[in-house]
N, C-alpha and C positions, 0 to 999 in steps of 0.2 A: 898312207893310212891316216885316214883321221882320226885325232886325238879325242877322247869322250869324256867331256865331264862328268865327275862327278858328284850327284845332289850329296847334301846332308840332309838323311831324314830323322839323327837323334841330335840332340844337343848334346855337346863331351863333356862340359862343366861351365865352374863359375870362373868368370873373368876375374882378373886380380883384383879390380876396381870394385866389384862385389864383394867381396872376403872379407877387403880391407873396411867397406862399412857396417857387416854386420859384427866383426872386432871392435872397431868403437865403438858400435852402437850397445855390447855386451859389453863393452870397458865402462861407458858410462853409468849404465842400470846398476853395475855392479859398486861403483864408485857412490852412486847414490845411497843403495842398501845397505853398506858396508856404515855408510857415516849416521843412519838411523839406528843401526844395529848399537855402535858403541855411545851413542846417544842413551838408547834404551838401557843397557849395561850400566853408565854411568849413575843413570838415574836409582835402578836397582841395588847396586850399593849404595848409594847414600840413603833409601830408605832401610835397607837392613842395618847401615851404622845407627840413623836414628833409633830405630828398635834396641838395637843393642844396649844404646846410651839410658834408653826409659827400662831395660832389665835393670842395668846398674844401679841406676837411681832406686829404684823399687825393693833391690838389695840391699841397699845402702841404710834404705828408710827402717827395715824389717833388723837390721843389726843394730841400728841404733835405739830400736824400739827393745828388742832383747837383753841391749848391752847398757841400755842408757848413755851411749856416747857413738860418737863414728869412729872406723878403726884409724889409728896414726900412721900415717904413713911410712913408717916402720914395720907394718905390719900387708899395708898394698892390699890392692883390691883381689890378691889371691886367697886371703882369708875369708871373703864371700865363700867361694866355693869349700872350703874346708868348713865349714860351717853348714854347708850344704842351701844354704843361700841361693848358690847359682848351679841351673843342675850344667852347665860346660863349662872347660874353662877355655875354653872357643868363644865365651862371651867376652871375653877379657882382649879380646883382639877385634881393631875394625875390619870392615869391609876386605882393604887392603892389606892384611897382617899386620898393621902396626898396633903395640900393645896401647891400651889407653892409657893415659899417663892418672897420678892421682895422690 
């Protein structure tokens, strides 16, 4: 008896050699994105520290103008907001949680 081949008329899948370039190719895009992403982040805190820093200042101006002096540093830029100066005291801290020194 003879043997019969038989055809393929569906393709079964993707070759390995496939897989493996749409993985890098989705490793890289994402490698890309990823480094604008914390780019964009970076940038975005540093423009809310600067903000933060021109509240301060603007606080600072407005207690001096009240108090005829700037507060001693015995006293810290938390007496801004006890004074109601700053309405957070979320201001009092950068971007990154650190408090501003003063």
């Amino acid at each position: 008896m003879p043997r019969q081949s038989r055809k393929r008329s569906q393709p079964r899948g993707f070759t390995l050699l496939e897989l493996m370039v749409v993985i890098v190719i989705i490793g890289l895009v994402t490698g890309i994105t990823s480094v604008a992403v914390m780019d964009a982040l970076r940038d975005a805190r540093l423009k809310a520290t600067q903000q933060s820093m021109i509240g301060l200042e603007e606080a600072l101006k407005l207690y001096s103008v009240k108090h005829g002096r700037y507060p001693g540093t015995d006293l810290g830029l938390k007496v801004l907001v006890a004074e109601h100066l700053l309405d957070k005291s979320k201001m009092l801290a950068d971007s990154w949680g650190n408090d501003f020194a003063y």
